[in-house]
Structure formats: structure tokens, C-alpha cells
MIBA-279867 format. One line per field, with one value per atom (N, C-alpha, C): residue number from 0; residue in one letter; atom name; x, y, z. Coordinates in steps of 0.2 Angstrom, whole numbers, plus 2048, in hexadecimal, padded with zeros to 3 digits. Atoms other than C-alpha are relative to their C-alpha. Layout:
n = [NUM;...];
res = [A;...];
atom = [CA;...];
px = [X;...];
py = [Y;...];
pz = [Z;...];
END
This chain:
n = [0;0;0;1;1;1;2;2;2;3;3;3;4;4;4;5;5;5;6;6;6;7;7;7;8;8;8;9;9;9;10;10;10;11;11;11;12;12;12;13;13;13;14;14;14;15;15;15;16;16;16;17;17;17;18;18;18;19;19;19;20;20;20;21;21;21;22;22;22;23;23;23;24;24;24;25;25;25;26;26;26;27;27;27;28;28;28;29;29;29;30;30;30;31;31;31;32;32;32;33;33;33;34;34;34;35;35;35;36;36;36;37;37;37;38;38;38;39;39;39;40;40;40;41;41;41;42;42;42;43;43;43;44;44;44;45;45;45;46;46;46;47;47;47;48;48;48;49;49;49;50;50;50;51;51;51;52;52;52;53;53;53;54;54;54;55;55;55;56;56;56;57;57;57;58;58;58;59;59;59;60;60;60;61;61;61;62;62;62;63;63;63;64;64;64;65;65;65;66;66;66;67;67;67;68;68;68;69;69;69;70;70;70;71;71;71;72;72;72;73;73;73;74;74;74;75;75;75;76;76;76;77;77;77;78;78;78;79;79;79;80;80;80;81;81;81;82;82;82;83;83;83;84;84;84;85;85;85;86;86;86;87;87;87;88;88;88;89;89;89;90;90;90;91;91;91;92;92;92;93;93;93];
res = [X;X;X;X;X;X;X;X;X;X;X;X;X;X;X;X;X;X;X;X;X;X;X;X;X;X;X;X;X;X;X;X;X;X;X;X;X;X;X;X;X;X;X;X;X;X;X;X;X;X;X;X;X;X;X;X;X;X;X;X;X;X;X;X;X;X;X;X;X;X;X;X;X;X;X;X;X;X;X;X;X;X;X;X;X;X;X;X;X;X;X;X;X;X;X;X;X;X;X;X;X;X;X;X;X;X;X;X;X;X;X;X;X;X;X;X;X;X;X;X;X;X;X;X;X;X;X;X;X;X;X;X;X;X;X;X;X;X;X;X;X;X;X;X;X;X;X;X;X;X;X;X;X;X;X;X;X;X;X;X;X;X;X;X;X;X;X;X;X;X;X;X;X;X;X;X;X;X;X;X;X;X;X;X;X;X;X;X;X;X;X;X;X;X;X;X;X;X;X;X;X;X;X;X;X;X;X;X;X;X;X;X;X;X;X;X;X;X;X;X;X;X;X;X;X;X;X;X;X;X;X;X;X;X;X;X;X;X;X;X;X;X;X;X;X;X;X;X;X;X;X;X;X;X;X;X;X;X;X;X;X;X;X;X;X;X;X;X;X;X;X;X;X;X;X;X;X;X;X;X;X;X];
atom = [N;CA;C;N;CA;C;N;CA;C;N;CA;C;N;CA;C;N;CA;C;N;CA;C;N;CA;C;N;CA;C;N;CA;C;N;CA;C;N;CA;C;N;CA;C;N;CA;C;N;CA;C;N;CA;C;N;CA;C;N;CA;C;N;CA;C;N;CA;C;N;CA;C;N;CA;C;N;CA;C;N;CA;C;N;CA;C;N;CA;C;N;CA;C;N;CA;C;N;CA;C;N;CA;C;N;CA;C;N;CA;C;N;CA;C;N;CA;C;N;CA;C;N;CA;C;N;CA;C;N;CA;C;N;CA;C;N;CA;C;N;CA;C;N;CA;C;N;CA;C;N;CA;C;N;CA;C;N;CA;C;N;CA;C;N;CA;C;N;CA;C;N;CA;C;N;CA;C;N;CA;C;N;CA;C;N;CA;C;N;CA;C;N;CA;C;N;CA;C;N;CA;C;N;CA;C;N;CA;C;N;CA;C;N;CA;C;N;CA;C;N;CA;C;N;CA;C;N;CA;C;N;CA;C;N;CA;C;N;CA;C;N;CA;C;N;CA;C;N;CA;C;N;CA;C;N;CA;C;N;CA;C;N;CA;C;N;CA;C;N;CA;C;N;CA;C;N;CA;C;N;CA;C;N;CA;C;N;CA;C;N;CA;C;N;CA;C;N;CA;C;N;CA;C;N;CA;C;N;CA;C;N;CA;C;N;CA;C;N;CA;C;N;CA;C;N;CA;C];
px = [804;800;804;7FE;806;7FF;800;808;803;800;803;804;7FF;80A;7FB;805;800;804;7FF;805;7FE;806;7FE;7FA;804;7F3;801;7FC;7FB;805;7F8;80B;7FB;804;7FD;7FF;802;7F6;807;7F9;809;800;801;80C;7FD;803;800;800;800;801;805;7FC;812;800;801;80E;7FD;804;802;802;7FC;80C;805;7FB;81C;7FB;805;80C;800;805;806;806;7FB;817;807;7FA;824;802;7FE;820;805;7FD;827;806;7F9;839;804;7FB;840;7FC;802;837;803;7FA;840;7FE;802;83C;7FA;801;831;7FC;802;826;805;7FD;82C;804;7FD;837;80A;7F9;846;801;7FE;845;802;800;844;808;7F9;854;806;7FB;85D;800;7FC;85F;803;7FA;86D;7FB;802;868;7F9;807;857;7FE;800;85A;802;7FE;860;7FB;807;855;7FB;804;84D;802;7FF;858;7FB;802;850;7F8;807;83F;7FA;805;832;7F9;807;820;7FE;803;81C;7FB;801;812;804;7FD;819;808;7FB;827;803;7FE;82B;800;800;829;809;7FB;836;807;7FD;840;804;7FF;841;803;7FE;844;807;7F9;852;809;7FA;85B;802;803;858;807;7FA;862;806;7FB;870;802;7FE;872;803;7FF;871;801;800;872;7FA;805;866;7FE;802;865;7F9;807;853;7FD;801;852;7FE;800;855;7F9;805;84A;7F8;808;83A;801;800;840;7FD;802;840;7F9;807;82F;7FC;806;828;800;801;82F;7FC;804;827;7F6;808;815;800;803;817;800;800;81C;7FD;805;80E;7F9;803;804;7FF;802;806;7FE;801;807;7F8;806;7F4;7FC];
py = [7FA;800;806;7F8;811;806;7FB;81D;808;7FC;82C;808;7FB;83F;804;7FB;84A;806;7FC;85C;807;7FE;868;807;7FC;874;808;7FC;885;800;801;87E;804;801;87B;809;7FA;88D;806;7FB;896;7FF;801;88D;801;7FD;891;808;7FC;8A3;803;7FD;8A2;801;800;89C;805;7FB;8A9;806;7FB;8B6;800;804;8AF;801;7FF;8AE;806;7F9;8C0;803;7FA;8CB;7FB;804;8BC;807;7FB;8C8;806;7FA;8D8;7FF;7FF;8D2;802;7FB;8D7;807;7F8;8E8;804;7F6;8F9;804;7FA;908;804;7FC;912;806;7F8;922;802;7FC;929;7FC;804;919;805;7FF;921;805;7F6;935;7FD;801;92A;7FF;803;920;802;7FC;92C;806;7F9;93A;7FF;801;93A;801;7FF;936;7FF;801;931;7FA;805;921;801;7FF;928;802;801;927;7FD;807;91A;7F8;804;90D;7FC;802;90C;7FF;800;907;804;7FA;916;7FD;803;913;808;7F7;920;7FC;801;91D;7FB;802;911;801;800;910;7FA;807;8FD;7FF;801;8FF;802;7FB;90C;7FC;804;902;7F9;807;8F0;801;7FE;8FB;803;7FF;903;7FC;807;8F2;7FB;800;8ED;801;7FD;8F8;800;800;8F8;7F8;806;8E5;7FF;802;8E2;805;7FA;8F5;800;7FD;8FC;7FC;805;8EC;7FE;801;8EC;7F9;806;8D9;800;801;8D9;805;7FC;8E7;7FF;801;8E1;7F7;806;8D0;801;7FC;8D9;7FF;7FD;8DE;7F9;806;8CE;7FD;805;8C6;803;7FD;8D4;801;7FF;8D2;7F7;809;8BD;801;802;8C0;805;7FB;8CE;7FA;803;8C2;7F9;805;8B2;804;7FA;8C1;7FF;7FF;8C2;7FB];
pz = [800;800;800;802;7FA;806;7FC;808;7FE;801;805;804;7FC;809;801;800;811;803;7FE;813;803;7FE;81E;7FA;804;815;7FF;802;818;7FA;808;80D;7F9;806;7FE;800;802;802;7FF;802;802;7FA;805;7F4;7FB;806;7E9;801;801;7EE;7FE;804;7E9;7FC;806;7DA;7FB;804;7D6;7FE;7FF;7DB;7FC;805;7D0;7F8;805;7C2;7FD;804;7C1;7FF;800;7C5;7FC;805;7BA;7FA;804;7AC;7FF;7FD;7B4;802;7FC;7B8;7FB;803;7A7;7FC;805;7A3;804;800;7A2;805;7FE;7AD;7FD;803;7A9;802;7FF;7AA;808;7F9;7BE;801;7FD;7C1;7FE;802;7B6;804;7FC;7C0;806;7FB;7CF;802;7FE;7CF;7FA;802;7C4;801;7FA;7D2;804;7FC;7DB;808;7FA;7EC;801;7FF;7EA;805;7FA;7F5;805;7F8;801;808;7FA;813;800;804;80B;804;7FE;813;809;7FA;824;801;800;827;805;7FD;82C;800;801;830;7FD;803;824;7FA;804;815;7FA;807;807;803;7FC;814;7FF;802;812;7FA;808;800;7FE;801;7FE;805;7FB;80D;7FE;804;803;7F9;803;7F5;801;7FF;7FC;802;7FF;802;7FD;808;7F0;7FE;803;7EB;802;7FC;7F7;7FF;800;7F4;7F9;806;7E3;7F9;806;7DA;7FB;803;7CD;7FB;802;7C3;800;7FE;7BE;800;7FB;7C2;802;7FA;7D2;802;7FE;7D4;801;803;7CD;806;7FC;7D6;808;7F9;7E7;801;7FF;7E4;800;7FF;7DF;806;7F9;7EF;804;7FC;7F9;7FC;801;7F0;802;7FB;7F5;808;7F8;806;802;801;807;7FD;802;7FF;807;7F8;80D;806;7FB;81A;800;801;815;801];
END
């Protein structure tokens, strides 16, 4: 007799949320810059005070953005990477 796996049910639902997550934003990891992204991060100093995490608006965003940058530079890869990780684990969070 074939004994079966069973895993808890959480897993399945991570899981699939990564998968969906991974789905929607895969697209997004090699497009260009565009309208406001390029003024952003071509002003000298525009990350800066960004690094630390403020409870201000859009403060985590610009915070994961800013540590982003500081790791792995302006490489819009990684950038768009970043983000998808932070819409998955935003995504199980929920």
C-alpha cells in the first residue's frame, strides 16, 4: 500500500500565492524605466534618507527600495525583483 504525503494546508496556500504572485509581476522584471522612474533615480541624492525605515507613508516601500539599491545597484532586475518579493511576502502577510 502506497503511503501517501500529506502536507499541512498553509504550505498549499503559500504556495499558490507564490505562484500567483511569480504569475502576474514575472512579466515586469525586464521592462525599462519609465515616465517618473527615470527623474527619480537620476537625481543625485534622491535615495538618500530612504535607507531607514520611517512610519511615514510609502515608507517601507521607499525603505525595501532603498536596500535594493544599496545591495545590488540600479540594475533594473533586481529592482523590479525586490518588488515582486515584497508583493509575495505582502501577499502571505495577508
Amino acid at each position: 500500500m502506497l503511503k501517501t504525503l500529506t502536507l499541512p494546508q498553509p504550505f498549499f496556500i503559500i504556495v499558490a500565492l507564490l505562484i500567483a504572485v511569480v504569475g502576474v509581476y514575472a512579466g515586469s522584471l525586464a521592462t525599462h524605466f519609465f515616465f517618473d522612474d527615470f527623474t527619480f533615480f537620476s537625481t543625485p541624492g534622491a535615495m538618500q534618507g530612504y535607507s531607514h525605515l520611517h512610519l511615514v507613508p510609502r515608507g517601507l516601500s521607499y525603505a525595501t527600495l532603498s536596500w535594493t539599491v544599496g545591495w545590488f545597484g540600479l540594475e533594473i532586475f533586481w529592482l523590479r525583483l525586490g518588488n515582486v518579493l515584497l508583493h509575495a511576502a505582502n501577499a502571505i502577510a495577508l
